[in-house]
Every structure is written in structure tokens, then in C-alpha cells.
C-alpha positions as CSV (number, residue, x, y, z in Angstrom):
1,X,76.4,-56.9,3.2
2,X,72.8,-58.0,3.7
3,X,73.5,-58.5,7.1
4,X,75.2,-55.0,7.4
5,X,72.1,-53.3,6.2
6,X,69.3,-55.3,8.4
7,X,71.5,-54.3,11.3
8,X,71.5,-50.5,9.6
9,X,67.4,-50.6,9.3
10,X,66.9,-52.7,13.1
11,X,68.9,-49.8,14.6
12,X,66.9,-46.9,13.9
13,X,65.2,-46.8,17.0
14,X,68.4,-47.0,18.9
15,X,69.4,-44.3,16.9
16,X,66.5,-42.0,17.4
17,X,66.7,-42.8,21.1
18,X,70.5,-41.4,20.8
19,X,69.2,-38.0,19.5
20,X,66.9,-38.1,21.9
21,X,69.1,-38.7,24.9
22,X,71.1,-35.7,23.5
23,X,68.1,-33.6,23.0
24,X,68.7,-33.1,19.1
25,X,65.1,-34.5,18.3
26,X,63.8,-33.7,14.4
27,X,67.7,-33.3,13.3
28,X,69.7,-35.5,10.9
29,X,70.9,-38.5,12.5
30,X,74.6,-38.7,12.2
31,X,76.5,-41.3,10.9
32,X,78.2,-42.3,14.2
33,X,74.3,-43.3,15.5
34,X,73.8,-45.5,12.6
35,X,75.2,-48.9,14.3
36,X,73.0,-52.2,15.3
37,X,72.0,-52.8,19.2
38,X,74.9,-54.9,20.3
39,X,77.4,-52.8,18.6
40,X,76.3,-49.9,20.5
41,X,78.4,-51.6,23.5
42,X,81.7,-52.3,21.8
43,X,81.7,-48.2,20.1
44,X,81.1,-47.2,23.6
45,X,84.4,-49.0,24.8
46,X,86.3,-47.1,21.9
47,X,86.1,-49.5,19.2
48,X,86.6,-46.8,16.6
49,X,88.1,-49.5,14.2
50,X,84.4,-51.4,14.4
51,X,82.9,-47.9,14.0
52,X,84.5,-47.2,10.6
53,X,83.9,-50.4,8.8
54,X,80.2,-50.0,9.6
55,X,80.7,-46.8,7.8
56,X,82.5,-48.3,4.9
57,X,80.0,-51.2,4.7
58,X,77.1,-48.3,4.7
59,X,78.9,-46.4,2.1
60,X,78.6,-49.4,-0.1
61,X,74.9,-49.7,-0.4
62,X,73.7,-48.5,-3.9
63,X,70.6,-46.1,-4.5
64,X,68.7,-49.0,-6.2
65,X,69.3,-51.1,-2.9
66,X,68.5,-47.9,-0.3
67,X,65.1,-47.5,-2.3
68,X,64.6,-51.5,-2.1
69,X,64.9,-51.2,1.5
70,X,63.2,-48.0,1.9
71,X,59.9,-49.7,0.1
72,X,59.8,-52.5,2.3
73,X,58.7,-49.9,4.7
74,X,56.7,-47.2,3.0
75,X,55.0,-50.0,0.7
76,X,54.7,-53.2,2.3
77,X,53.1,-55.7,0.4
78,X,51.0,-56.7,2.7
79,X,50.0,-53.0,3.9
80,X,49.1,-52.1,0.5
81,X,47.2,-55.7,-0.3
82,X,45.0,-54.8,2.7
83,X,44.7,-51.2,1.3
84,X,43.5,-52.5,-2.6
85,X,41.0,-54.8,-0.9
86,X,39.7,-52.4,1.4
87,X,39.8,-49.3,-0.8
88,X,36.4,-50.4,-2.7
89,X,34.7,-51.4,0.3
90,X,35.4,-48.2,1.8
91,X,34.5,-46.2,-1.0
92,X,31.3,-48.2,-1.4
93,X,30.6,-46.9,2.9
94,X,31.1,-44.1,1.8
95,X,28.9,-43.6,-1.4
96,X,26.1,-45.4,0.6
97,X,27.0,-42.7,3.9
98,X,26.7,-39.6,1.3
99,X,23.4,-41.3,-0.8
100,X,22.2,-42.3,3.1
101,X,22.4,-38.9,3.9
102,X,21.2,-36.9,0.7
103,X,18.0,-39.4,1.6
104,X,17.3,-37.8,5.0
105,X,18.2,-34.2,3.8
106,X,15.7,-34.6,1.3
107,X,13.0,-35.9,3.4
108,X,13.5,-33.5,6.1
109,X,13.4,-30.4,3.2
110,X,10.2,-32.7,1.8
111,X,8.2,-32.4,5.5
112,X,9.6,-28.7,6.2
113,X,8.4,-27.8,2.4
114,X,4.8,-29.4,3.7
115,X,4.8,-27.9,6.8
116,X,5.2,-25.0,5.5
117,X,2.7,-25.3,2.7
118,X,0.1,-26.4,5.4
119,X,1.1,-23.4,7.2
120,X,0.2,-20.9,4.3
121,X,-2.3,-23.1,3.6
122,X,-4.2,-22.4,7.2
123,X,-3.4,-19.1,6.9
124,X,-4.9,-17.9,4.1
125,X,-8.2,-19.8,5.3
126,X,-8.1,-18.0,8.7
127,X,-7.7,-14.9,6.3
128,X,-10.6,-16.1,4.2
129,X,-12.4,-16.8,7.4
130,X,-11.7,-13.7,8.9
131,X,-12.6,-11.4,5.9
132,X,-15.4,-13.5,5.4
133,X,-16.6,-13.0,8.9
134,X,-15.9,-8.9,8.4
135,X,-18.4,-9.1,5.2
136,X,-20.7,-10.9,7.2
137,X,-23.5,-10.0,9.6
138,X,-23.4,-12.6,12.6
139,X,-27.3,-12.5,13.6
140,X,-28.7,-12.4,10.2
141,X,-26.3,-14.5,8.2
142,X,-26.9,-11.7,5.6
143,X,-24.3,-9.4,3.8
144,X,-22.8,-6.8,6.8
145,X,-22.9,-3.1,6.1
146,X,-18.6,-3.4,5.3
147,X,-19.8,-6.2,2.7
148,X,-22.5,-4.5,1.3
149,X,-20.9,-0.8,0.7
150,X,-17.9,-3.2,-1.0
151,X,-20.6,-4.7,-3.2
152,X,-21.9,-0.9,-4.3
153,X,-17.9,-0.1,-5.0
154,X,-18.0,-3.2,-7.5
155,X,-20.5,-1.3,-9.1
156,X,-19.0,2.0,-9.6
157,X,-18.9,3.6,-13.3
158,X,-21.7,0.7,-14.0
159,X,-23.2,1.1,-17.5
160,X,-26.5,0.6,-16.2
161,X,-28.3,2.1,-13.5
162,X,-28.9,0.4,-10.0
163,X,-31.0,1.5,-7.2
164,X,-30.5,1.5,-3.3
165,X,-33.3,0.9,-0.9
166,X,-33.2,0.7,2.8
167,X,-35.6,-0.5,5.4
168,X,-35.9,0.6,8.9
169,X,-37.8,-1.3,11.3
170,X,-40.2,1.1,13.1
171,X,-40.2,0.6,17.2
172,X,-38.1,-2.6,16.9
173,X,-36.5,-1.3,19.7
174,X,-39.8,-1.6,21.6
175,X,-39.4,-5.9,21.4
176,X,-36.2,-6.0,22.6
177,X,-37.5,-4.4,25.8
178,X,-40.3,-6.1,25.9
179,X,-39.7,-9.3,24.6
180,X,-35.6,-9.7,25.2
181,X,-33.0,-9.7,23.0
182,X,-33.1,-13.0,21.9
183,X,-36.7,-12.5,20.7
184,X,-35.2,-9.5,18.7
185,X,-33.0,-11.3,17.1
186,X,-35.5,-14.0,16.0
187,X,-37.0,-10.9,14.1
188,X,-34.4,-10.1,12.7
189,X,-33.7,-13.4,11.3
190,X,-37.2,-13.2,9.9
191,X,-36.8,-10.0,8.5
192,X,-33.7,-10.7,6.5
193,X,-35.6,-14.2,5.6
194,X,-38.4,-12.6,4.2
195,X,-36.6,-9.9,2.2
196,X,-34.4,-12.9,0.6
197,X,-36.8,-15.3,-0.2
198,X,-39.4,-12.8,-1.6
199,X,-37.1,-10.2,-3.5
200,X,-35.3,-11.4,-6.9
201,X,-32.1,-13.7,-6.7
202,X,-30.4,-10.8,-8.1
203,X,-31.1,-8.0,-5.3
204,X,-28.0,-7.8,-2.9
205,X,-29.8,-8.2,0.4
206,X,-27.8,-7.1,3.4
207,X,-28.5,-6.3,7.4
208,X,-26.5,-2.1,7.2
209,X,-27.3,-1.3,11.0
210,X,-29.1,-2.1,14.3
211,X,-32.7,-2.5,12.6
212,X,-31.7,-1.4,9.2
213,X,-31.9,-3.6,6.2
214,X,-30.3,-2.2,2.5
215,X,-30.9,-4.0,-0.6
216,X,-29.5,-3.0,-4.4
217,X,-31.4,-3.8,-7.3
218,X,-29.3,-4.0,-10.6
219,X,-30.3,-2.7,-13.6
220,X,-33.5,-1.1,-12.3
221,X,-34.5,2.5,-12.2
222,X,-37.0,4.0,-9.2
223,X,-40.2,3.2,-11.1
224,X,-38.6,-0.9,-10.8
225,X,-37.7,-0.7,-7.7
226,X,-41.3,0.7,-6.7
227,X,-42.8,-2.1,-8.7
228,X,-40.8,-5.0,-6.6
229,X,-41.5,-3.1,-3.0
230,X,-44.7,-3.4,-3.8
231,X,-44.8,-7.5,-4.2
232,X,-42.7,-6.9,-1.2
233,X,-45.1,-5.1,0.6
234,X,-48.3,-7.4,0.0
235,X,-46.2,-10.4,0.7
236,X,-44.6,-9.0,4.1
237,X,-48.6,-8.5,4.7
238,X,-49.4,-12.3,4.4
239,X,-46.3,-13.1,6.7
240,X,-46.3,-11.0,9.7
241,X,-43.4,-11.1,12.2
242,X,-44.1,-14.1,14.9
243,X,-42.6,-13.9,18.2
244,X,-43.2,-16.6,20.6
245,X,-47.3,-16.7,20.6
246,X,-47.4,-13.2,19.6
247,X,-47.8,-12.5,15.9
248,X,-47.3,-8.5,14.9
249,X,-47.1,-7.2,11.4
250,X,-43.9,-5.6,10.0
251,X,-43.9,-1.8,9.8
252,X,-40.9,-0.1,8.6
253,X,-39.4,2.9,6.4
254,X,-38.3,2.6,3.3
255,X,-36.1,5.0,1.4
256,X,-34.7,5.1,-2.1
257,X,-31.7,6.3,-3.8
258,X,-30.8,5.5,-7.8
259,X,-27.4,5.2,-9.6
260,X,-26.2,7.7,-11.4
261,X,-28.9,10.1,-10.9
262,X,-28.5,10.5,-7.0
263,X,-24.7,10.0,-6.8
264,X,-21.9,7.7,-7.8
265,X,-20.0,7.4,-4.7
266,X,-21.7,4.2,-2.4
267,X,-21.9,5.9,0.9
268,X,-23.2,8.8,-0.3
269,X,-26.3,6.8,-2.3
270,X,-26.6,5.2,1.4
271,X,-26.9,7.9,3.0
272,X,-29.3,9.3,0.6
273,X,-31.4,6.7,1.0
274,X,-31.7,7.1,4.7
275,X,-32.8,10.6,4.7
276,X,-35.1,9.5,3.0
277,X,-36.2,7.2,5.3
278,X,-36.6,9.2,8.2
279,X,-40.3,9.9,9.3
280,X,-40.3,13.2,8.2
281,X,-40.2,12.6,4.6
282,X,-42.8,9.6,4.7
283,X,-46.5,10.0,3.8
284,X,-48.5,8.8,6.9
285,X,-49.2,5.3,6.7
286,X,-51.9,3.4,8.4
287,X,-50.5,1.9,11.6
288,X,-47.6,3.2,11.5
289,X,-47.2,5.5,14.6
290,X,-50.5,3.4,16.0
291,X,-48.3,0.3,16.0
292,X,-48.1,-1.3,19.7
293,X,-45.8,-3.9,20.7
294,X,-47.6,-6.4,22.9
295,X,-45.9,-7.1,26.5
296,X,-44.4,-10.4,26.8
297,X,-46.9,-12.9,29.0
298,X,-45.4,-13.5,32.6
299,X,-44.3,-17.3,32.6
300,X,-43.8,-17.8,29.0
């Protein structure tokens, strides 16, 4: 009987090749297929007799011994020994695989999340820069004429009064021609120098225009701010403009508008200020229209 059934389970691929050979591939194999190599021969010849006691001995395997058989080739012992020793090892790859790559996900996410940081980072200093650069006069150093009416805005519906003054340079225009540029800018420099160093910490000193200088004093009414343009004005006297080997004194305009009196809107108080600036409005001071700017010395 044992015999029978190795014979049954060897001839399988004789039997497949069968259903092949008669093109009836993925069907049940019949029962006349079912016979061991060497038998194939003597069926061929017309040994039915051989034929049906191979049936008969098939017929006699029990369920218990088809599923016996049927394990030795679904569950070898040896298949699934290799497959309880390997199963841990391969579930330990593949823990490490998934922790390996959680590892680099996160470090990748880690450097993109700095990157970008670094990114924002740069660009809010370029927009610092920037704005900074917009409040900012580039000669001077001083507060630019954008800073300085966003300054007077900071100040609207103050509790206390302020007051606005501007200086205008008279003939400034006269030493760039003269002199060059770069010689006006130098009294520039000294003009925005003087008006900081001399003037309270607390004035908002600031270059508004070509020659034109603006300064707010807080908390100060016109009869203040006539007080301090004086120390202004006896100081400027002791520190005349220097150009090169030329030394001139400063002569300017002045104008004053106060807050709330003259208006509460900034550019309107600016403008005040400047018409009353103009030449027009101002007493005649000594030197004033007499001022001559020296020519510049030919090889200096």
C-alpha cells in the first residue's frame, strides 16, 4: 500500500505532463493519469487489468493518510524548521529597515525644517534691512524724511504738545558747484552732526530733503523750542562749517510749526513749517543774503 501511494505522489508530474500533452492544463486530473513512470508503458499496451487495481489500491487510502501525505508537501519539517529560525531574524531586518528609515525621514524633515527656518530667518533681516534702509538717510546717517513723517504719525492724538522745526541751508547749493559734491556731502554730515550732538537726546533729528533738516521736540511749545534754537544758534556760531581749508559759517532758515495748535495731521505741520521757512517770512538777518561761498583753490 505504501508503495502504491509513493508511486501515486512520484507520478504527478507525469500526470500534469499528460494534461498537458492533451492541452487540458488547470483541469482535474483524471483518475486514469494517476499511475507511476514505468506503469505508464504497460497502460499504454492495454493493460486495463493493471489500470484498475491501481484504482482500487487508490481507493483504499483513508482521509487521515491523504492529509499525512499531503503535509509532507505543504509542511515539510524541514521547510518550516528553516522558516521558525528565520522568521525572527527576518522580522528583526525588518524592524531595524523601518527604525533605519524613520531615522533618515526624520533627519531629512530636521535639516528641511532648518533650512527653512534659516530661510525666514534671512528674510525677515533683508526685510528689516530693507525697511531700515527706507527710514534711513544714506549721506547723513540720520532719520530720512519716510522715517521721520512715520515718527510724527506715532505721535498723533499725543496728550502733550510737540513742535516741528525745519532748517534750510541757505546757498548750499552754491558748494556743490564750487566745491563738488563730495565736499557737499561732508556738510551735510556736519550739519546733521552738529544738530545731534548739540540738540537734546530727546529731539528726533532727521535729513527731510536736498538741504533740509527737520527736528521734533516733545513736550515743548514755540516759546521751548525758541529757547533750544537759540543754544543752537550760539553753538552753530562756535562751529562753523569746514570744508577742506575753507571754513564758512552755517546760515540757514528755520521755520516752526506746533502740535495741536497748527494741525494734527504730520505732513501738514511739515509743510507749515516750511512756509515758514521760506525768505519771505524771515526777518533779515546779518549775512544772510551777503553770504559768499569761497571758490575751491586750483590744485587742492
Amino acid at each position: 500500500m505504501a508503495g502504491d501511494v509513493k508511486l501515486f505522489i512520484d507520478d504527478l508530474n507525469t500526470a500534469n505532463y499528460a494534461m498537458a500533452k492533451a492541452g487540458k492544463e488547470g483541469q482535474f486530473i483524471p483518475l486514469r493519469y494517476l499511475y507511476s513512470f514505468p506503469l505508464h508503458f504497460a497502460v499504454a499496451k492495454g493493460n486495463n487489468n493493471l489500470l484498475g487495481e491501481v484504482s482500487r489500491g487508490l481507493s483504499k487510502i483513508s482521509d487521515g493518510e491523504v492529509m499525512t501525505i499531503t503535509s509532507k508537501w505543504y509542511n515539510h519539517p524541514e521547510i518550516l524548521k528553516w522558516w521558525k529560525d528565520l522568521h525572527p531574524v527576518l522580522l528583526a531586518v525588518g524592524l531595524g529597515l523601518a527604525l533605519a528609515a524613520l531615522l533618515i525621514v526624520r533627519r531629512l524633515l530636521k535639516r528641511r525644517t532648518n533650512e527653512w527656518q534659516q530661510a525666514l530667518s534671512d528674510l525677515q533681516k533683508s526685510n528689516n534691512a530693507l525697511q531700515l534702509a527706507n527710514k534711513t538717510d544714506p549721506v547723513t546717517g540720520l532719520t530720512s524724511r519716510r522715517g521721520f513723517i512715520e515718527h510724527l504719525n506715532g505721535l498723533r492724538f499725543h496728550p502733550h504738545c510737540y513742535t516741528v522745526v525745519v532748517f534750510d541751508l541757505v546757498k548750499f547749493s552754491a558748494i556743490n558747484q564750487q566745491w563738488g559734491h563730495q565736499a557737499g556731502d561732508a556738510a551735510l554730515k556736519q550739519f546733521g552732526l552738529q544738530l545731534s550732538c548739540i540738540l537734546p537726546n530727546d529731539a528726533q533729528v532727521s535729513r527731510v530733503g536736498g538741504d533740509e533738516f527737520a527736528v521734533v521736540f516733545d513736550n515743548a511749545g514755540q516759546s521751548e523750542a525758541d529757547l533750544k534754537l537759540e543754544v543752537l544758534r550760539r553753538q552753530l556760531e562756535r562751529h562753523p562749517m569746514r570744508i577742506e581749508q575753507a571754513t564758512l559759517p552755517w546760515r540757514y532758515l528755520t521755520g516752526i510749526a506746533s502740535y495741536p495748535k497748527d494741525s494734527h495731521d504730520p505732513d501738514r505741520l511739515l509743510a507749515i513749517a516750511f512756509e515758514r521757512a521760506s525768505p519771505r517770512s524771515q526777518e533779515p538777518k546779518d549775512g544772510l543774503d551777503s553770504l559768499i561761498i569761497p571758490k575751491r583753490p586750483h590744485g587742492v
